[in-house]
N, C-alpha and C positions, 0 to 999 in steps of 0.2 A: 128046493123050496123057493118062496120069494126070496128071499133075503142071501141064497145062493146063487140065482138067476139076476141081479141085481149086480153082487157083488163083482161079479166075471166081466161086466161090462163097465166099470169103474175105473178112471184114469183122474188122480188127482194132479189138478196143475194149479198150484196154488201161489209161489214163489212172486212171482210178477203184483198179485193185488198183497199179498206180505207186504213189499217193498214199498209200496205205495203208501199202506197203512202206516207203516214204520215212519218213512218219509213226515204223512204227515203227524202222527205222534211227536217227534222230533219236533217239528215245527211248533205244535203246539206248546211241549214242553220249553222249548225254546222263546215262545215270547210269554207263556207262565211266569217264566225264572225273571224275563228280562220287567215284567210289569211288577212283579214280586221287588224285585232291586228297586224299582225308581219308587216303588210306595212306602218300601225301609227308609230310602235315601227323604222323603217326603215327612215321613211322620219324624226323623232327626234332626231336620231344619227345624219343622214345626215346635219337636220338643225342645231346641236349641234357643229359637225364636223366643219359646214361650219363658224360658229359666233368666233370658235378657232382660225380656220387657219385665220379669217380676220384681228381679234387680234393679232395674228402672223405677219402679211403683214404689218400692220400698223407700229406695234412697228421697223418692221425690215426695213421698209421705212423710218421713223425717224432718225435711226441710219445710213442708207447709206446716207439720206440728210446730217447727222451731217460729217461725214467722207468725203466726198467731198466736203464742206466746210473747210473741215481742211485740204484737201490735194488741194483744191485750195489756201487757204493763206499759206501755204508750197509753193507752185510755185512759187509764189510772191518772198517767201523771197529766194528762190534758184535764181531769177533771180539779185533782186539786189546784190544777195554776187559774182553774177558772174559779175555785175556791177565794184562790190567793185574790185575782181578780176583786171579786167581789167585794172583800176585807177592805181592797186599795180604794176601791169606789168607797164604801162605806167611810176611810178613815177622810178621803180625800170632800165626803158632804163634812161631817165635822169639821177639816179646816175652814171650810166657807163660812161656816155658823162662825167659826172665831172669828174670820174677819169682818163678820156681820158685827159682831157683838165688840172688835177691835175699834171698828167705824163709828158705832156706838158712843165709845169712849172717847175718840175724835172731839167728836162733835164737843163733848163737855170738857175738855180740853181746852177748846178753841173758847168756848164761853170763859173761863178760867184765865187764857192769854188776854182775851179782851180787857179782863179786871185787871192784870196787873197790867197790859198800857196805859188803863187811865189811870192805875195808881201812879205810875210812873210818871204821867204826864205832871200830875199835881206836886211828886218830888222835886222836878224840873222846875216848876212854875214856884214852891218856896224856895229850893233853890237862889232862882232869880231873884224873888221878893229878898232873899237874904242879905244877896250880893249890891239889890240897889240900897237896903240899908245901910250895910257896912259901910258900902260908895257914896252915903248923906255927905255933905258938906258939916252939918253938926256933926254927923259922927267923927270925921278924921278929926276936925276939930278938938274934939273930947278925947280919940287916939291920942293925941300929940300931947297932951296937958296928962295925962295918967298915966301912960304908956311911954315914959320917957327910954325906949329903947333903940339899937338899928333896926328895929323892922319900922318904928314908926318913920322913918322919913321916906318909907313909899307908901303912907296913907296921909292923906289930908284930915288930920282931925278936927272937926268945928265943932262935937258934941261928945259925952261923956261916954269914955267906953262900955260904960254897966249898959247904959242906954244901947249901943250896936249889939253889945253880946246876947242881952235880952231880944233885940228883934230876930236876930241871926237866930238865936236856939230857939225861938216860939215858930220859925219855918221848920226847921230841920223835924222837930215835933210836928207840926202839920203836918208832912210830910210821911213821916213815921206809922203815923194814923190811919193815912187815908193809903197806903199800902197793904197788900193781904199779912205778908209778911214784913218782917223786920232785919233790916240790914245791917251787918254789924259795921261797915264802915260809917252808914251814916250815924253810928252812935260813938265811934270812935273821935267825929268831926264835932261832933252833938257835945262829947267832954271835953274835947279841946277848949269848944269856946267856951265852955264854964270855967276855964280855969284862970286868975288872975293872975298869977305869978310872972308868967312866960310870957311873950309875946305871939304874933301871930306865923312863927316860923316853924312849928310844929304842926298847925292848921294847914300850911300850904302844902308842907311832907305829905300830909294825908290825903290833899286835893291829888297832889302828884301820884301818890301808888294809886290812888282810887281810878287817875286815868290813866295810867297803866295798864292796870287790873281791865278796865273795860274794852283799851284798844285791843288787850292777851283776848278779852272774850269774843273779840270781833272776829281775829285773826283765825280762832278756833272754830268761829261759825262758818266762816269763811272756806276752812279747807276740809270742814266735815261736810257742807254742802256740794262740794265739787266731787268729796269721795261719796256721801250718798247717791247723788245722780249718777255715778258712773256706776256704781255700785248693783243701782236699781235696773238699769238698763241691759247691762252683759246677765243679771238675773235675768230680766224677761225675757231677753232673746233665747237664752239656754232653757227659759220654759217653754217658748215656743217649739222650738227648736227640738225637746224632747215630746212635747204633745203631738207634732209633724211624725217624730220616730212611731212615737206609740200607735198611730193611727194607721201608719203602714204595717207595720210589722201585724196589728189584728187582723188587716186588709190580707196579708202574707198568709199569716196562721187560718183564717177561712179557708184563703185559697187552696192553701196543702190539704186541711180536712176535708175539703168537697171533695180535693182530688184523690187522696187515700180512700174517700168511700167508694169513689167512683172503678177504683181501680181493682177496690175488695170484690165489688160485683160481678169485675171482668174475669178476674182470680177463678171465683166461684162457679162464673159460666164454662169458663175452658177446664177446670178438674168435674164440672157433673160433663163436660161433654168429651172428657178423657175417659171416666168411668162409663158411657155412656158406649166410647168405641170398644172396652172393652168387654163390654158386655155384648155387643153384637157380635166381635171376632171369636168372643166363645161359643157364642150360638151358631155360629158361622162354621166355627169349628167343628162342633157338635153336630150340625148337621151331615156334615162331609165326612165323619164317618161314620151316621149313619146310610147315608150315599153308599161309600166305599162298602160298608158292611153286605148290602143288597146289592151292590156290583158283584162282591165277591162270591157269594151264596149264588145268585142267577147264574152266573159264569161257570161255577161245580156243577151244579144241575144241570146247565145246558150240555155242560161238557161228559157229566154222567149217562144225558140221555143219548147223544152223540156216540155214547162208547156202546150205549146198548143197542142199539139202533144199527151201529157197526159192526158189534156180534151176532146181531140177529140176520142180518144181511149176510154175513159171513156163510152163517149155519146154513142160510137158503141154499148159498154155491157149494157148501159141501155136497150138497144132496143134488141139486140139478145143474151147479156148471163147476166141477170140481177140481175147473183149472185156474176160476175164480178165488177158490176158499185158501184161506190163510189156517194153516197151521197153528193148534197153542203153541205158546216157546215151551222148550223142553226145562222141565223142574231141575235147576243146579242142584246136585249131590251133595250133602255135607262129607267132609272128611271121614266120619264113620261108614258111611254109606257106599265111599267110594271103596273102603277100603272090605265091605260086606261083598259090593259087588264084584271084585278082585280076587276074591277068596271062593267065586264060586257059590255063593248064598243069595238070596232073594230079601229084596226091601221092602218094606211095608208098603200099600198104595199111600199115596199122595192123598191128603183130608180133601173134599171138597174145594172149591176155592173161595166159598161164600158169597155173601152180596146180591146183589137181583137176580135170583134164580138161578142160584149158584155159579156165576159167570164172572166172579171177580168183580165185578162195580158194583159203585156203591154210592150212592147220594145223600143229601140231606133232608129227603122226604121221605116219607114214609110210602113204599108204593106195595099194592095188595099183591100178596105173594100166592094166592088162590087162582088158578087159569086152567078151565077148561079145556081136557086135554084131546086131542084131534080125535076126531073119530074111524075108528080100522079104514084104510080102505076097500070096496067092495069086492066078493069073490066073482071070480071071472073067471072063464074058460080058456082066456090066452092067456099072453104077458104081460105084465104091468107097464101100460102107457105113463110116464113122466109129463106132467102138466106145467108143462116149459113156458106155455103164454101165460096159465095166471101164476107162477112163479116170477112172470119179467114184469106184470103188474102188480105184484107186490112189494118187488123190489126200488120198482119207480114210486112207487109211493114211501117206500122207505128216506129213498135220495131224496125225496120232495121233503121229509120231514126234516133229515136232514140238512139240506138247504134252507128252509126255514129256522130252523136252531142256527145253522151259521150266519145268517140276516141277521138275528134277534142277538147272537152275541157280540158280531160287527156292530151293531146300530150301539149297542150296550157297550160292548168297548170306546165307540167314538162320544157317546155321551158323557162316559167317566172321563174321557181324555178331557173332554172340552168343561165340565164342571171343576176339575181338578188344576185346567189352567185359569177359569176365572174363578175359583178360590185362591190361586198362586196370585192370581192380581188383586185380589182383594185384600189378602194379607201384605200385600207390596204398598198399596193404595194405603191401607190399616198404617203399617207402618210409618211411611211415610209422612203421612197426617198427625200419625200420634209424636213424631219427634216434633215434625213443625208445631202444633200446640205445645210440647215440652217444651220448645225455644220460648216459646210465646208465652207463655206460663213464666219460665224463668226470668223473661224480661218484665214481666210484669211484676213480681217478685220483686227484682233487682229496683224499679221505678219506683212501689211504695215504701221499699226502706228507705231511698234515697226522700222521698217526700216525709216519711216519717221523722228519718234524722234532720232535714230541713226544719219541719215544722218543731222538733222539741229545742233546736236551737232559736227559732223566733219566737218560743215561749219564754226560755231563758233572758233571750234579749229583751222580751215584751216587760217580764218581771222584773229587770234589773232597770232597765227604762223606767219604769213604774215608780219604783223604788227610788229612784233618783228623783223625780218628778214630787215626790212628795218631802224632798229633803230639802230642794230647788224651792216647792212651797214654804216650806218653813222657814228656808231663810229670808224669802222674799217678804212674809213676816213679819220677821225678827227686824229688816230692813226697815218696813213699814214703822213698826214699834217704837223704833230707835230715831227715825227718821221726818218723820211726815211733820208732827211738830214744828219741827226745828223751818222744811221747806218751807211751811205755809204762813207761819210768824216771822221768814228769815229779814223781810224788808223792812215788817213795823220794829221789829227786836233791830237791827241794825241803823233804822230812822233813832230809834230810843236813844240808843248809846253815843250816837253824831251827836244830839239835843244834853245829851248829859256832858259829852266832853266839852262842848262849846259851852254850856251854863258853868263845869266846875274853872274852865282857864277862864271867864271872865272874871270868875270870884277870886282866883290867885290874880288879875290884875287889880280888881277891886281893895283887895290888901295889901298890895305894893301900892295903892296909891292912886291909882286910875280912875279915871270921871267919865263915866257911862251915858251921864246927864245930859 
């Protein structure tokens, strides 16, 4: 028959394209494994990469929560010190109205001093009138004939002492009168001369303390005048001096709050633009493998249609060059089977191999398993001619397809290579960037605490300045209060007391005896 007449002229030589095959199976399977390794080794960096940077985000989220809790209770307390602020302002107008309304007071004061200088002056001037009495030539006269005592021989008496006593007490009265108040020495001088019994040595006693009394009040004006003006001056300079502080230190605390806002902003830019890289190295990510995904699926496929394309090539050389065709590998025996076929018994065939047309491959597409099957070839009166040319153009078209599959998974291998290292840069670049922002972040961190704790110790300072400044007001005052008085009457109150000591020792010479006339 045909298939007898065929058979007889059949020499398979297959061994040589076997070895070839294998070869390159090998080779294939060989940078399979080797691409397999580096894209494990790839997604454990990756994964390794990505458990760091979360570590990273976590810690550095902690710290920006802690940091905005601290520059929210910083707000706070900038808001009450500018509370406090305000109170200071506020208590510091009511001082002013005092010294408005202190000034006030001044003034009717000084109207007040005016009165009793001229009271005074008119004390002085009966005084006087007193003393030229007593110093009449009648009167010692009259001393000397009534008054027969040792004080009369230091008065010239020419006239009756009732007479002196009477002029001397209708001054001291005068005097009395035309003062706001009343002064108990001059009524103490006032009884003296009423009295008859005594002479005029208990009168001079009195002149005596009375100038005492006035030089002790002079001496007292004298060194509270020297202690108020010093007094007033180391005040103002210390007000100055703290108004200077308080001026900077606000000038200070601006400075810090610009700067802490300024720094909030930079803070703010570099964490959206941390979140910002991380969002693209995910998307980044995300894409590479779906990349990788579609590298790997084309490269099965390719490498599926490769195998079939190879078998079917094969199958051609069995039939018309069958020194070409490759051999199946021979099915390994399991242990039962070896030991079936040892014993003399017969094993079941071998299942199909499955896969595209039962050939063992197998892909991930779906390819139609319906093919139209040759048709007989025609009867004929000779031999069966073998059609060795369009077998060799079938086969070249085979290798053609092939060739093209291995283009298409070179060109695809060299694009995963090269996508794969500029995602290795990109996540190196990623990296790279996102620690320098972390620095940059931290130092900026690190600068608004440092402006923060600046700025709550120039509040501190600003308040206690403040604080000082209004205590400084008050005593300067109290200074005022105690003081101003005394500066602004210190020359007529001191002219006063010259004019009384000179009027009371003329009157003690007047009674010893002395002629003024």
């Amino acid at each position: 028959t045909w298939a007898g007449s065929q058979g007889a002229g059949y020499a398979p030589q297959s061994g040589e394209v076997l070895g070839i095959l294998k070869q390159l199976s090998d080779n294939m399977k060989a940078a399979l494994a080797d691409a397999t390794a580096r894209e494990e080794n790839a997604i454990k960096v990756y994964k390794e990469l990505t458990a760091a940077k979360e570590k990273e985000v976590e810690a550095l989220s902690e710290s920006i929560e802690q940091k905005l809790q601290r520059s929210g209770d910083l707000a706070v307390k900038i808001t009450n010190m500018k509370d406090d602020l305000a109170g200071t302002e506020e208590a510091l107008k009511e001082d002013k109205q005092f010294l408005a309304d202190l000034q006030g007071s001044c003034d009717e004061k000084k109207k007040e001093w005016g009165e009793r200088v001229k009271t005074r002056n008119e004390e002085l001037l009966a005084l006087a009138d007193t003393i030229k009495i007593l110093n009449d030539d009648d009167a010692l006269e009259l001393f000397k004939k009534v008054l027969p005592s040792a004080s009369a021989s230091f008065v010239q008496m020419k006239v009756k002492a009732s007479t002196v006593r009477a002029r001397a007490l209708s001054m001291i009265r005068s005097v009395q009168r035309s003062e706001g108040q009343r002064r108990p020495e001059l009524d103490f001088i006032a009884l003296a001369i009423q009295g008859k019994t005594a002479g005029f040595e208990k009168v001079l006693a009195m002149i005596d303390t009375m100038i005492a009394n006035l030089k002790t009040e002079q001496a007292d004006d004298d060194a509270k005048k020297e202690t108020c003006a010093a007094d007033i001056d180391a005040a103002e300079d210390k007000k100055k001096g703290l108004q200077n502080t308080i001026s900077d230190l606000k000038a200070s605390i601006t400075k810090a709050e610009e700067g802490i806002a300024t720094l909030k902003e930079e803070i703010a830019g570099l964490e959206a633009g941390i979140k910002a890289l991380d969002k693209s190295v995910a998307e980044a990510t995300e894409q590479r493998k779906e990349e990788h995904a579609e590298f790997t699926e084309l490269m099965a496929s390719d490498a599926a249609a490769k195998d079939l394309l190879n078998f079917a090539k094969n199958r051609l050389y069995k039939f018309y060059n069958p020194k070409m065709h490759k051999p199946a590998p021979k099915r390994d025996l399991t242990e039962q089977e070896r030991i079936t076929v040892n014993l003399g018994g017969e094993i079941a065939p071998a299942p199909p191999p499955g896969g595209i047309a039962n050939t063992g491959i197998s892909a991930f597409f779906q390819v139609s398993k319906g093919e139209d099957a040759p048709p007989p070839p025609p009867e004929t009166f000779g031999a069966y001619t073998k059609h060795s040319e369009d077998n060799a153009g079938v086969i070249a078209m085979i290798d053609l397809l092939i060739k093209d599959l291995d283009k298409e998974m070179t060109e695809a291998k060299t694009d995963e290579e090269l996508a794969q290292k500029d995602y290795d840069e990109l996540m190196s670049d990623s990296a790279a960037k996102r620690a320098e922002d972390s620095k940059l972040l931290a130092e900026k961190s690190s600068a608004k605490a440092g402006l923060e704790t600046e700025l709550q110790e120039h509040s501190e300072a600003n308040t206690a300045a403040g604080n000082e400044l209004m205590a400084t007001d008050k005593y300067i005052a109290s200074l005022h209060g105690d003081c101003d008085w005394l500066l602004q009457h210190f020359d007529v109150r001191k002219e006063a007391r010259a004019n009384e000591i000179d009027a009371l020792g003329k009157a003690k010479d007047v009674l010893r005896g002395a002629d003024y006339e």
